[in-house]
gemmi code that builds the backbone of each chain (N, CA, C; Angstrom):
import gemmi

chains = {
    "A": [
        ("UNK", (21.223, -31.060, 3.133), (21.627, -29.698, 2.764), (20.828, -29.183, 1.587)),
        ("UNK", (20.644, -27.705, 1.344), (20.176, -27.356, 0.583), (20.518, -27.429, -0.839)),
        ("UNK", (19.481, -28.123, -2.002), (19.921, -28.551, -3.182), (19.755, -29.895, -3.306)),
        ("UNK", (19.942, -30.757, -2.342), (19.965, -32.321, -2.252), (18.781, -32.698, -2.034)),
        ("UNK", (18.456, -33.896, -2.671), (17.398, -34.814, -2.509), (17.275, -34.929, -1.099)),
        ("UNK", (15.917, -34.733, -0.590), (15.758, -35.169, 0.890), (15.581, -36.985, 1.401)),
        ("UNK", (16.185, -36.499, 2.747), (16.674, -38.740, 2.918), (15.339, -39.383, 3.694)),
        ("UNK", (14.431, -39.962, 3.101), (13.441, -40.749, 4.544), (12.338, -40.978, 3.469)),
        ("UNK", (11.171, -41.353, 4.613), (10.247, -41.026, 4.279), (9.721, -39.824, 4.986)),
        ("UNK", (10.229, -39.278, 5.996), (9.846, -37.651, 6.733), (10.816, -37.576, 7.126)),
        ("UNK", (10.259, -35.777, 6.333), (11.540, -34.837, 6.494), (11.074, -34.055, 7.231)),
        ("UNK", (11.203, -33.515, 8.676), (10.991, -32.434, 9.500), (12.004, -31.135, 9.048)),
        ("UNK", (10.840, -30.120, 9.149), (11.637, -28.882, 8.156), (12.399, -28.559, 9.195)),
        ("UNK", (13.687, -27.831, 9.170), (14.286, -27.380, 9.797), (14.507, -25.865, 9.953)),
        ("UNK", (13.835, -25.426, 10.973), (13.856, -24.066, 11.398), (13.402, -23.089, 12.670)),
        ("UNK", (13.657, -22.047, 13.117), (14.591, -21.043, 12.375), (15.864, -21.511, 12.213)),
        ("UNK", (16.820, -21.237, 11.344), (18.022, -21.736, 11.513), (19.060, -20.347, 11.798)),
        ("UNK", (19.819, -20.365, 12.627), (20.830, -19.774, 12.684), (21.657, -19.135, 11.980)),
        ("UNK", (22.173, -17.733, 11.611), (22.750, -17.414, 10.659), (24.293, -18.124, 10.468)),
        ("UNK", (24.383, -18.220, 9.425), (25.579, -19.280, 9.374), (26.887, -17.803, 10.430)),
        ("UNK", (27.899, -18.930, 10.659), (28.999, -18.522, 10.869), (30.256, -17.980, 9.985)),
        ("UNK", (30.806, -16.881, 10.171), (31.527, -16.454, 9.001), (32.288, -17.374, 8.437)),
        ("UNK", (32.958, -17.999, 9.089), (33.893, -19.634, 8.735), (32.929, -20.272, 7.789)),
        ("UNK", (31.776, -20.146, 7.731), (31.148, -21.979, 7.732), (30.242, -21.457, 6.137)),
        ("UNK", (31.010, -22.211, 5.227), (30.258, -22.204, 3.904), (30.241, -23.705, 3.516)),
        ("UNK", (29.339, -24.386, 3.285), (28.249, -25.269, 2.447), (28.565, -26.367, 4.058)),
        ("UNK", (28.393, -25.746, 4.918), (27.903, -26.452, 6.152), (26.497, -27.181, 6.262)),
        ("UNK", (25.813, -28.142, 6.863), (24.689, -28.215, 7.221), (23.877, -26.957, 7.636)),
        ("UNK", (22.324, -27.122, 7.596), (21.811, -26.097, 8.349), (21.762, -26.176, 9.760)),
        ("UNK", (21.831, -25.783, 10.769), (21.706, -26.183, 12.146), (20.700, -25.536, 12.501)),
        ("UNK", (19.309, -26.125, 13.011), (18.241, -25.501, 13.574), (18.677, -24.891, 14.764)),
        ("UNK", (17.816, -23.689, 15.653), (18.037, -22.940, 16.273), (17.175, -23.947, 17.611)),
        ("UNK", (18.173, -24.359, 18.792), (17.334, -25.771, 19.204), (16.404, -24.543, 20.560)),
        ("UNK", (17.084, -23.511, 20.597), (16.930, -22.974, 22.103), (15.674, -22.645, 22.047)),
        ("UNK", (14.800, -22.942, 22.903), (13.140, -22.584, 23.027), (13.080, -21.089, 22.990)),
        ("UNK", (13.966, -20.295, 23.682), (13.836, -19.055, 23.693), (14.080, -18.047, 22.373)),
        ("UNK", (15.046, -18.711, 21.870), (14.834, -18.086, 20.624), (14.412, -18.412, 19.408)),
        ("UNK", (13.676, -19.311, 19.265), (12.812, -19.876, 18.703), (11.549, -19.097, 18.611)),
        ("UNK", (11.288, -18.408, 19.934), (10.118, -17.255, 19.413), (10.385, -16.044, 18.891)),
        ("UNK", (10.708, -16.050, 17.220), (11.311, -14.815, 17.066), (10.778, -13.736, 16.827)),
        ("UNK", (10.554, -12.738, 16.900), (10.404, -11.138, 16.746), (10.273, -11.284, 14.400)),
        ("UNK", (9.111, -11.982, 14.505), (8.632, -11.783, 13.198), (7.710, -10.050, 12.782)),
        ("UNK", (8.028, -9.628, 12.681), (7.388, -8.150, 11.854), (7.839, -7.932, 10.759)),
        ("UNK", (7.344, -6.853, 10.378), (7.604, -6.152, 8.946), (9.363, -5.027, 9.757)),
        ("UNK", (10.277, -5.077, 8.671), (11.185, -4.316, 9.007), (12.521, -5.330, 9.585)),
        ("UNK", (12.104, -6.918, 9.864), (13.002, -7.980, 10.100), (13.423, -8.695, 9.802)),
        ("UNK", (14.357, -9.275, 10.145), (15.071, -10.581, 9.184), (14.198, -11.606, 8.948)),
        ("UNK", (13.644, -12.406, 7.863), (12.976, -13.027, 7.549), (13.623, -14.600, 8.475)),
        ("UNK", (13.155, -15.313, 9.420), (13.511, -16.309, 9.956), (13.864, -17.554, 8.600)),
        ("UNK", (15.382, -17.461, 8.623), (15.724, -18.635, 7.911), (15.707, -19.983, 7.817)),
        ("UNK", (15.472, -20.893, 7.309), (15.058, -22.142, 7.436), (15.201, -23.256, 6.101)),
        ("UNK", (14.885, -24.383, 6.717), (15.249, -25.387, 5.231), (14.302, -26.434, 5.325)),
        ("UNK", (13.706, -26.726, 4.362), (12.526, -27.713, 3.754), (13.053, -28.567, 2.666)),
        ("UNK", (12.334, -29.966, 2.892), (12.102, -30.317, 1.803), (10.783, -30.079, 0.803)),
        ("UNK", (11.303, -29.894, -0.639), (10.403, -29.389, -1.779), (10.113, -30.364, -2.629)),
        ("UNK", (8.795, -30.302, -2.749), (8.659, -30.542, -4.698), (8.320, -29.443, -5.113)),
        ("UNK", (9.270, -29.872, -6.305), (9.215, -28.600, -7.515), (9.793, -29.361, -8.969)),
        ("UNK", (8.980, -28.730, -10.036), (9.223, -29.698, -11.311), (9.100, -31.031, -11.381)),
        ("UNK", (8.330, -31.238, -10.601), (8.595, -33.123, -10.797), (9.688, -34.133, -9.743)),
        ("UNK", (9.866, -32.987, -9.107), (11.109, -33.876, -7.976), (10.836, -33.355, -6.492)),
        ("UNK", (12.292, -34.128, -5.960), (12.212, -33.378, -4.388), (13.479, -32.607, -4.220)),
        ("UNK", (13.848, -31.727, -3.396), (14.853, -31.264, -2.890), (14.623, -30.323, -2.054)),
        ("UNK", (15.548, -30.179, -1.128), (15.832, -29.310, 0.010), (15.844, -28.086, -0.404)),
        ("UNK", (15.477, -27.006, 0.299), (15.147, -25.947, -0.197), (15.797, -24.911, 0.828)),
        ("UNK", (16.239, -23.793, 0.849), (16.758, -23.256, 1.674), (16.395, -21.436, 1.484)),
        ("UNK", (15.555, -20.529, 2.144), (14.846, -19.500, 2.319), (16.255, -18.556, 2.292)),
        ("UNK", (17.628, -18.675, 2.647), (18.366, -17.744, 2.006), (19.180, -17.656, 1.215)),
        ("UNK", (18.716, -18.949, 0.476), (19.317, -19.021, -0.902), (18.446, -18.401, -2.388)),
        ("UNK", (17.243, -17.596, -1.426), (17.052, -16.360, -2.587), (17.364, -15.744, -2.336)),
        ("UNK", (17.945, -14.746, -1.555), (18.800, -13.421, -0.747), (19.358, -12.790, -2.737)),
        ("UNK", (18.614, -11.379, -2.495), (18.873, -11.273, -4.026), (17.392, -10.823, -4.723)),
        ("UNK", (16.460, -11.836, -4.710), (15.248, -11.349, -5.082), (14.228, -11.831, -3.957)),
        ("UNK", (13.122, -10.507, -4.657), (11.994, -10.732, -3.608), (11.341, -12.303, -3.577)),
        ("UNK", (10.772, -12.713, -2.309), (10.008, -13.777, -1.984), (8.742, -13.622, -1.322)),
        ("UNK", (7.647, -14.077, -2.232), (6.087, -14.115, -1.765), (6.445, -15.632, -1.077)),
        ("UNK", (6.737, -15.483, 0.209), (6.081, -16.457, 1.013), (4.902, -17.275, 1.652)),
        ("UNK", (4.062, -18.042, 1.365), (2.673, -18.143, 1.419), (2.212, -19.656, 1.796)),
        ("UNK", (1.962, -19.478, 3.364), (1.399, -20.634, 4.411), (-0.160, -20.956, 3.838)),
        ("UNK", (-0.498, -22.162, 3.545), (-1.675, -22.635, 3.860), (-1.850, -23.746, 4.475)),
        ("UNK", (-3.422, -24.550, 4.960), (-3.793, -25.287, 6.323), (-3.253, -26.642, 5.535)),
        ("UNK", (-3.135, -26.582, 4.403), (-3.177, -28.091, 3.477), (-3.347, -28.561, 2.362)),
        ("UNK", (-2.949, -29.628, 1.740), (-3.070, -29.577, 0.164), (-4.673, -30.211, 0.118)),
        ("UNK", (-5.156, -30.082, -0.760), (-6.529, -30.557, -1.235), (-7.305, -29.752, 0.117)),
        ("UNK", (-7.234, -28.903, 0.371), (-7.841, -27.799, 1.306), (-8.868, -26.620, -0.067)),
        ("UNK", (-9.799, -26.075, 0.141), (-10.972, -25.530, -0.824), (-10.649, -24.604, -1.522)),
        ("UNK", (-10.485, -23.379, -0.169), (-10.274, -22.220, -0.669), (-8.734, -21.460, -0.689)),
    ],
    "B": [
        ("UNK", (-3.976, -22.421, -3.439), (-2.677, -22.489, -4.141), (-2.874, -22.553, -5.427)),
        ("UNK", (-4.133, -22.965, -6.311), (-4.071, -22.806, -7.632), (-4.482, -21.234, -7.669)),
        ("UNK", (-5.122, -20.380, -7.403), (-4.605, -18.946, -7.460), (-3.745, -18.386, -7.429)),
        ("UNK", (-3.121, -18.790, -6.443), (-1.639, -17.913, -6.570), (-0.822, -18.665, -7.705)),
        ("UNK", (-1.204, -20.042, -8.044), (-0.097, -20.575, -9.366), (-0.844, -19.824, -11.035)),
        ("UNK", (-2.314, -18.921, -10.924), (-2.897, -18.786, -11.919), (-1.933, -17.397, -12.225)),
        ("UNK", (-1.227, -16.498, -11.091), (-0.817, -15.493, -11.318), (0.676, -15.644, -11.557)),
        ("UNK", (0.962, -17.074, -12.013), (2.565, -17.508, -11.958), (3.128, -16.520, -12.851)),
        ("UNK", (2.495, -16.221, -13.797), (2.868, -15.150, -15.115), (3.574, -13.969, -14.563)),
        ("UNK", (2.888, -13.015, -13.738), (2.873, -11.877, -13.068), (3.773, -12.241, -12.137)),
        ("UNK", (3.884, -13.112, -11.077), (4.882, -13.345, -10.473), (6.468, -13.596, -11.328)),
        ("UNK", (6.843, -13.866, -12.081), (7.747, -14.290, -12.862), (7.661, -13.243, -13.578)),
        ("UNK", (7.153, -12.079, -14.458), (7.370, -10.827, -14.801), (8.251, -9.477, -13.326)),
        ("UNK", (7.449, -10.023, -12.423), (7.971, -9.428, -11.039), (9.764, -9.364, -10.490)),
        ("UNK", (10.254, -10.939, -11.392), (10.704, -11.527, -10.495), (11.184, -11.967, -9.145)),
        ("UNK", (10.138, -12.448, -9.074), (9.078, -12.907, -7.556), (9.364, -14.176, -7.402)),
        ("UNK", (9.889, -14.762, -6.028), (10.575, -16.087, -6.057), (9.097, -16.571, -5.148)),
        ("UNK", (7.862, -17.499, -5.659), (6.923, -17.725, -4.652), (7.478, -19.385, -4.419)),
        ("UNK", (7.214, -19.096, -2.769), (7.527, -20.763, -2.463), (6.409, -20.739, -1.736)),
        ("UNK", (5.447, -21.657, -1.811), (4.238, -21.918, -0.989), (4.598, -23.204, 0.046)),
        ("UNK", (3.866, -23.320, 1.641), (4.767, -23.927, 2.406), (3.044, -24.739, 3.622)),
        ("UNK", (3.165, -25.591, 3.718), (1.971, -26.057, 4.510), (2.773, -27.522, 5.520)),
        ("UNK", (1.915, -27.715, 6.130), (2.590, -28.926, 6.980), (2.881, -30.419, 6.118)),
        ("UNK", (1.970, -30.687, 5.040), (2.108, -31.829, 3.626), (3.491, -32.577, 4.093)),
        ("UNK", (3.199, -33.370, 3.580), (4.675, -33.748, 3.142), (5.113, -33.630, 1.657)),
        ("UNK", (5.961, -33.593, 0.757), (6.216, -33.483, -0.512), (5.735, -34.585, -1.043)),
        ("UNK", (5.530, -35.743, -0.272), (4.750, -36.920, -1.169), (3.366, -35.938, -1.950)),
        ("UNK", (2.826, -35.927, -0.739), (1.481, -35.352, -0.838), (1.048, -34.156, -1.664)),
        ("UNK", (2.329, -33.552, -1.804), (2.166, -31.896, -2.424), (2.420, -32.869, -4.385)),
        ("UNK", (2.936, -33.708, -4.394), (3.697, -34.226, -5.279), (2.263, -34.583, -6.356)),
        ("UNK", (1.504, -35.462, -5.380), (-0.052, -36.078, -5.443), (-1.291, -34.660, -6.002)),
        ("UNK", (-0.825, -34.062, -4.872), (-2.214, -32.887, -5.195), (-1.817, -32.203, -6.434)),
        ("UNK", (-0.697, -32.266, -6.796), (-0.131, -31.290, -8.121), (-0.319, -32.140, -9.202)),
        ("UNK", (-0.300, -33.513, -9.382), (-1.039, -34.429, -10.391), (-2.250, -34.704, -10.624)),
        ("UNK", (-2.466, -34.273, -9.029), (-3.930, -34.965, -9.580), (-5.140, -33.682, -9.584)),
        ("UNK", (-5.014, -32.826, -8.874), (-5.537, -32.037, -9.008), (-5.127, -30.783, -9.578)),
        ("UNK", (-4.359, -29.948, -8.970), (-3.655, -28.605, -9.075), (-3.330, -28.625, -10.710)),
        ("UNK", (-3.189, -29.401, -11.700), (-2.409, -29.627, -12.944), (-3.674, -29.563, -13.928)),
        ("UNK", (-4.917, -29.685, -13.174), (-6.191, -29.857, -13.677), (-6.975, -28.355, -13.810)),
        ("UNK", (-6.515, -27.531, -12.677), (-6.773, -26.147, -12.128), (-6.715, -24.914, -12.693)),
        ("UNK", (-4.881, -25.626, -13.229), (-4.128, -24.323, -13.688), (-3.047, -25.329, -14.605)),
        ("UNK", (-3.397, -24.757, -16.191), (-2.437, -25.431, -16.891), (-0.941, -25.279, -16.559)),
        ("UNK", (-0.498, -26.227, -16.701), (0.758, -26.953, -15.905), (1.285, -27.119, -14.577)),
        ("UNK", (-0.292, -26.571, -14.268), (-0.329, -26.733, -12.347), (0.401, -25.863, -11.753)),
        ("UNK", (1.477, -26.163, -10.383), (1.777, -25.092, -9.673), (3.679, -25.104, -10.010)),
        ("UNK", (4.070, -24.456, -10.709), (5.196, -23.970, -11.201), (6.559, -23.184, -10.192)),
        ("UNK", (6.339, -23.165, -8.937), (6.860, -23.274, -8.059), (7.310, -23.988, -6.697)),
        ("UNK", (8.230, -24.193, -5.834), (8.624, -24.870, -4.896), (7.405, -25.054, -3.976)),
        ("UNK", (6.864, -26.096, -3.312), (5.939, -26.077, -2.802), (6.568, -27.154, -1.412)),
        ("UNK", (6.893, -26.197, -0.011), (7.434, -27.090, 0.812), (6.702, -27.909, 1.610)),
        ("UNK", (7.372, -28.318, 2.163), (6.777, -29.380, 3.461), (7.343, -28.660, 5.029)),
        ("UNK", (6.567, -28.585, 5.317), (6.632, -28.001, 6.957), (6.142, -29.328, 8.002)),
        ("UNK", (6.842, -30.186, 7.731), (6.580, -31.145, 8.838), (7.036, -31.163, 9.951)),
        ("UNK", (6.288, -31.171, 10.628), (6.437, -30.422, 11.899), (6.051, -29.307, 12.854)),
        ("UNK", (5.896, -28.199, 11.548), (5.642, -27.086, 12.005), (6.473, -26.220, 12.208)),
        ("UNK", (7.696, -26.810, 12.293), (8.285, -25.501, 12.953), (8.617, -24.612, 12.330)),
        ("UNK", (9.047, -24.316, 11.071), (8.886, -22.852, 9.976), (7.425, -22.174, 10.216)),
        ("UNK", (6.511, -22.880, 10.723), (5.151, -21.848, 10.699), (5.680, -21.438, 12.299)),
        ("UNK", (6.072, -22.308, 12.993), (6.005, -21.552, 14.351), (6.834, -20.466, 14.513)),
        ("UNK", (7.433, -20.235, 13.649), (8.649, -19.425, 13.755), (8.255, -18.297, 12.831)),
        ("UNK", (7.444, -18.211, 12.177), (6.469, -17.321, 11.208), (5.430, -16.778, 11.932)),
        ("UNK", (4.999, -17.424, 13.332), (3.811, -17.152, 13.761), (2.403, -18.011, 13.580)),
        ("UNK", (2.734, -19.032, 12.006), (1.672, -18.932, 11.424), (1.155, -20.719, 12.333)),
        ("UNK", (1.729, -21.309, 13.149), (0.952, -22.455, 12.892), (0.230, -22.530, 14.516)),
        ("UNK", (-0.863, -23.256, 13.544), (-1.997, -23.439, 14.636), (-1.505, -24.963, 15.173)),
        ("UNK", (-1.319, -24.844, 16.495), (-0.665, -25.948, 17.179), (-1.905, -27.331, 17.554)),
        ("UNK", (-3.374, -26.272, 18.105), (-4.325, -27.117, 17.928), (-4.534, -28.218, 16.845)),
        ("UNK", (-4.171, -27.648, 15.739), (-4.538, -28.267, 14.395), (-3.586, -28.639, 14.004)),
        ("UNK", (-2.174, -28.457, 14.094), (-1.190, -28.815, 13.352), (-0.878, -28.349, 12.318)),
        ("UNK", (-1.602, -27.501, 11.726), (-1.533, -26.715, 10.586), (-0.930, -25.511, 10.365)),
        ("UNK", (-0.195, -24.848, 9.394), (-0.363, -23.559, 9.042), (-1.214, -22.814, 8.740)),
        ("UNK", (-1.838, -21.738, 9.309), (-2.634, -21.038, 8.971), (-2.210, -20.105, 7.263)),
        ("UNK", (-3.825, -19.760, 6.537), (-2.945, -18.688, 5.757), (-2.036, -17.277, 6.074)),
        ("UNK", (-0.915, -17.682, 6.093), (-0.150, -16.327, 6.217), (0.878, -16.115, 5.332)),
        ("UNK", (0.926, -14.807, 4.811), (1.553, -14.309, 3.758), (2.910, -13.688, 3.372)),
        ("UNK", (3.808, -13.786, 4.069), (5.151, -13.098, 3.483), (5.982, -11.884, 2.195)),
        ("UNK", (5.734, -11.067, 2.347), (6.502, -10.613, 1.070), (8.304, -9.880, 2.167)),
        ("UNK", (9.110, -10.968, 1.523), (10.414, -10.986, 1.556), (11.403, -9.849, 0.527)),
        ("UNK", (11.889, -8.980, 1.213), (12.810, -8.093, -0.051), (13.851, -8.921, -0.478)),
        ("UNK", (14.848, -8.291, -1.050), (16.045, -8.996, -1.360), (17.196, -9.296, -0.817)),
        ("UNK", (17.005, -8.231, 0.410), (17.607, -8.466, 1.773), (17.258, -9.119, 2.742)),
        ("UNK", (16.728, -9.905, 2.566), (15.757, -10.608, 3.488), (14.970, -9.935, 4.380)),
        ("UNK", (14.848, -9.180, 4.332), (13.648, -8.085, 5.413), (12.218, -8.228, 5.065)),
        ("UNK", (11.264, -9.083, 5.902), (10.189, -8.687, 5.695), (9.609, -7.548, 5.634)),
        ("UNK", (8.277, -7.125, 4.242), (8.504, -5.900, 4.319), (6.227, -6.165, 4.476)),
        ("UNK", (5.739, -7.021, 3.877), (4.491, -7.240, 4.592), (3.959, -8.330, 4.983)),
        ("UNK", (2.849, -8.451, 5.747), (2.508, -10.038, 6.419), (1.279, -9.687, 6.105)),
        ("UNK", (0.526, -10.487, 5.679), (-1.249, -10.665, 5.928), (-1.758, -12.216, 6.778)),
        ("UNK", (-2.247, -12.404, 7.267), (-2.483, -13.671, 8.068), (-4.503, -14.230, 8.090)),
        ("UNK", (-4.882, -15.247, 7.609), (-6.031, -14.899, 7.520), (-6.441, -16.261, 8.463)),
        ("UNK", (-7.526, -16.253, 9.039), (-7.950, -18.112, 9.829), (-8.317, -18.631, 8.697)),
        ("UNK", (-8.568, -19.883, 8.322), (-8.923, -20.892, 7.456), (-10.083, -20.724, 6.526)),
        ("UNK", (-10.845, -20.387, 6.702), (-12.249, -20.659, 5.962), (-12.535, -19.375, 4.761)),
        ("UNK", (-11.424, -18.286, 5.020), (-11.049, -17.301, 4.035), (-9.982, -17.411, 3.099)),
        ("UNK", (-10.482, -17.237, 1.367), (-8.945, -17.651, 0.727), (-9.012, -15.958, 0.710)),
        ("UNK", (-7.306, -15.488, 0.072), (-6.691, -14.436, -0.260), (-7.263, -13.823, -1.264)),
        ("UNK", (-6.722, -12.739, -1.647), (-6.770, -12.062, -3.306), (-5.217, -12.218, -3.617)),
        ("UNK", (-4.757, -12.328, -4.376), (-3.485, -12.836, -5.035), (-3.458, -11.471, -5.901)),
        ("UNK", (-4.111, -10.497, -5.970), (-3.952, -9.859, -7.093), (-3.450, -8.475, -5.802)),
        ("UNK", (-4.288, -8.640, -4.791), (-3.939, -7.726, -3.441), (-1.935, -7.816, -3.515)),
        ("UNK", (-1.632, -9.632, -3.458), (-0.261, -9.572, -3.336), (0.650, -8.947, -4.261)),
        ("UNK", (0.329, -9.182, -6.106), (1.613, -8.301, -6.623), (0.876, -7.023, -6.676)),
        ("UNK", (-0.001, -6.188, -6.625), (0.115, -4.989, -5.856), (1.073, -4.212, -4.933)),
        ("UNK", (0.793, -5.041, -3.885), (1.728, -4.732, -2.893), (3.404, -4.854, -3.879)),
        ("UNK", (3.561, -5.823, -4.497), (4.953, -6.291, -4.002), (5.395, -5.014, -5.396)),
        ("UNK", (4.722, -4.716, -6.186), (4.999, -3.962, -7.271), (5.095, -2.426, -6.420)),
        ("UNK", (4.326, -2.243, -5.529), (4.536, -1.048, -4.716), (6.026, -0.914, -3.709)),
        ("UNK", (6.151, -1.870, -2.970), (7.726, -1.968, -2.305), (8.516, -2.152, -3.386)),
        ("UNK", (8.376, -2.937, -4.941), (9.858, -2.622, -5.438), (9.914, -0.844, -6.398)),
        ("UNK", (8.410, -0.385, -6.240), (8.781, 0.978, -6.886), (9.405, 1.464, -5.593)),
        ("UNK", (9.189, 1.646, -4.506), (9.751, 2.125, -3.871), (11.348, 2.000, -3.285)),
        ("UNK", (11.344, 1.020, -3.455), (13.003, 0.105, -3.504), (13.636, 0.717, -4.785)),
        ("UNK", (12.920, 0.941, -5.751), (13.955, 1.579, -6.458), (14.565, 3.003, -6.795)),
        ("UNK", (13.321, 3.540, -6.196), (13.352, 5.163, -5.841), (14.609, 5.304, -4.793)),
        ("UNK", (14.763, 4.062, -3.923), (15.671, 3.859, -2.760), (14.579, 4.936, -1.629)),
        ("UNK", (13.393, 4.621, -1.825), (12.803, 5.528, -0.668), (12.264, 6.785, -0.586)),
        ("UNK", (12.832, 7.111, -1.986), (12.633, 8.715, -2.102), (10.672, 8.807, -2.464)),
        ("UNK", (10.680, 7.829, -3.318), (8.664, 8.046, -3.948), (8.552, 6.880, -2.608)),
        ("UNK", (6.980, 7.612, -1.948), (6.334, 6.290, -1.488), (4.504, 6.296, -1.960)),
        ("UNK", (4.581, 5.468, -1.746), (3.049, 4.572, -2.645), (1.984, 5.141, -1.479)),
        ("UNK", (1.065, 5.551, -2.035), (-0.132, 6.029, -1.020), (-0.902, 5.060, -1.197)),
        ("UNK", (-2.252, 5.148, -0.329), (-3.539, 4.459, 0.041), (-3.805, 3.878, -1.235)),
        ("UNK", (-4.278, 2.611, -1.862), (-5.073, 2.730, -3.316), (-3.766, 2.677, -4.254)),
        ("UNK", (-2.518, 2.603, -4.142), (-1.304, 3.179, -5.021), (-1.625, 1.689, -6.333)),
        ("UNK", (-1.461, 1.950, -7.405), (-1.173, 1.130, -8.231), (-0.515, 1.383, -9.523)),
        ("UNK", (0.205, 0.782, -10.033), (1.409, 0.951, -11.349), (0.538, 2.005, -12.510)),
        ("UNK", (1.581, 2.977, -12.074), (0.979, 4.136, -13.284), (0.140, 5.430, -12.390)),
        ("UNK", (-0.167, 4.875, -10.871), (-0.846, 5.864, -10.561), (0.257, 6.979, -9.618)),
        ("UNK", (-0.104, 8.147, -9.316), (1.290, 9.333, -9.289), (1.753, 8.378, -7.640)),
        ("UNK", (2.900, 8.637, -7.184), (3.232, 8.867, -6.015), (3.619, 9.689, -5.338)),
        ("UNK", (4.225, 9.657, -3.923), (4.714, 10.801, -3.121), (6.053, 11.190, -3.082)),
        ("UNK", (6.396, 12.110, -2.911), (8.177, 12.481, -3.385), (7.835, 12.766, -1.290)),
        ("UNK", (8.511, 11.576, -0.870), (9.370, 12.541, 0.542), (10.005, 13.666, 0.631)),
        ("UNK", (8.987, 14.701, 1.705), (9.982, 15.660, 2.446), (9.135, 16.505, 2.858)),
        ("UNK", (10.422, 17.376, 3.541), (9.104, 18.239, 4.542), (8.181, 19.605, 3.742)),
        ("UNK", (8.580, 19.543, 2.652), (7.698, 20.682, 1.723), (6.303, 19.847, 1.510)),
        ("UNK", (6.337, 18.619, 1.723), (4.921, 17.284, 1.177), (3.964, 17.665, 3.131)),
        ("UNK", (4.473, 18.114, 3.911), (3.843, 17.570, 5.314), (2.444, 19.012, 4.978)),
        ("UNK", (1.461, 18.614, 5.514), (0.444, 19.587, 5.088), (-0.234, 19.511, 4.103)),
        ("UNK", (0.233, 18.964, 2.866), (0.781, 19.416, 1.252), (-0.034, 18.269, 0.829)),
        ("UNK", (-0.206, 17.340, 0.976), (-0.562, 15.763, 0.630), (-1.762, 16.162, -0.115)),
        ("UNK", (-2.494, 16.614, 0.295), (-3.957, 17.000, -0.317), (-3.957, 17.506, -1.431)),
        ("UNK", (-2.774, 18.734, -1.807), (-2.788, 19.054, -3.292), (-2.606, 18.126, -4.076)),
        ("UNK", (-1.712, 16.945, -4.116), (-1.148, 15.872, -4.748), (-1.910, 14.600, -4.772)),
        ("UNK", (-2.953, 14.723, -3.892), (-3.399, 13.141, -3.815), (-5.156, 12.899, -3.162)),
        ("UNK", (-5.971, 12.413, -3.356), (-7.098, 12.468, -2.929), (-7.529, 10.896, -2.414)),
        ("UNK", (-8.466, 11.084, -1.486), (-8.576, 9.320, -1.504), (-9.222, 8.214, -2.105)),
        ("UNK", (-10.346, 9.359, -3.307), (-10.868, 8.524, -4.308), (-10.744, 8.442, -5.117)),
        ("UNK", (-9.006, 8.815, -5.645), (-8.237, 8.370, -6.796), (-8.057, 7.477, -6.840)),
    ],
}
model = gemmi.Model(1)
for chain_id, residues in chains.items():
    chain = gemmi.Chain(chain_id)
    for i, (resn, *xyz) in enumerate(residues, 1):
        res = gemmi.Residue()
        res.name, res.seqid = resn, gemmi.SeqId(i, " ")
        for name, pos in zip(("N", "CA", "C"), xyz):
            atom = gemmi.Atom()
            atom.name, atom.element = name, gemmi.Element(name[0])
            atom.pos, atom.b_iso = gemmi.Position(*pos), 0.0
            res.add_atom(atom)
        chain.add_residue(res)
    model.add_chain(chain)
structure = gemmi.Structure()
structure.add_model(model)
structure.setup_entities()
């Protein structure tokens, strides 16, 4: 869950995840397993596909969770790899 | 990624939540931030830096190249509602301008705070005039704005 130390030696990120259920607070994340919606309708003007990673940050690890900034803006930013050039 | 951690300042004046995200594992992101990235940019990279193992947050972004296993560069700016509000996507062998990104993101929150009313033209940057919506502006644009301002 998001906040917690991640368990293994690999952590497969989990996503898109499903918007939680109105019931369901500090639930697991549940990935979205269905192939079909899994291809989501990413544009400008949409819900940012939610999801959960494990992080380093400060010197540690932890799970990280994309709508647990809901609140402030997020520069989201993919690259091919670490020790990659440019 | 040490560019975008050189503008950590500006991002954090913004308050701008950057999480940078590649297929790595956090061992590895853990490694490149000691040994290199910390060398780059004093105190290295000052934000969450995930692990996409697997892929599937890039696939679901669009961004991963399945050939390669990789995420491609692609860019996110997230509001506070979670609404994406821009994407840039580049193939590999091109890095970004980072300075292109709080541009932008300084332009959607003037406009976020206008609630819509000012919007940012071609070239728009902090301090330079904007557009007041409405239909007295349709035609009108030209008195107010040129394109080599």
């Amino acid at each position: 869950m998001a906040g917690e130390e991640p368990k293994g030696c690999v952590s497969p990120a989990a996503g898109p995840i499903a918007p939680k259920p109105a019931t369901g607070s500090g639930q697991p994340a549940t990935p979205v397993r269905d192939k079909e919606e899994t291809r989501m309708n990413v544009t400008v003007g949409k819900e940012a596909p939610d999801f959960e990673a494990a992080a380093y940050h400060e010197g540690g690890f932890k799970m990280l969770r994309l709508s647990s900034f809901r609140g402030k803006w997020v520069f989201l930013c993919f690259y091919p790899g670490d020790f990659t050039f440019v | 990624m040490s560019a975008v951690a050189g503008k950590a300042a500006e991002f954090k004046k913004l308050d701008v939540q950057v999480l940078s995200c590649s297929t790595d594992s956090r061992f590895v992101h853990k490694i490149w931030q000691e040994q290199e990235l910390s060398k780059m940019v004093e105190g290295g990279v000052p934000f969450p830096m995930l692990s996409d193992a697997g892929g599937r947050i890039g696939a679901a972004y669009g961004v991963f190249d399945e050939a390669a296993g990789v995420d491609v560069r692609g860019r996110f700016i997230i509001d506070p509602d979670g609404i994406i509000q821009a994407i840039e996507i580049l193939s590999p062998p091109v890095g970004r301008k980072v300075a292109e990104t709080v541009r932008q993101l300084q332009a959607f929150q003037h406009v976020r705070k206008t609630k819509g009313a000012e919007v940012c033209p071609a070239g728009w940057e902090p301090g330079k005039p904007t557009l007041k919506v409405g239909p007295e502006l349709v035609g009108k644009v030209w008195t107010v704005w040129k394109p080599d301002e």
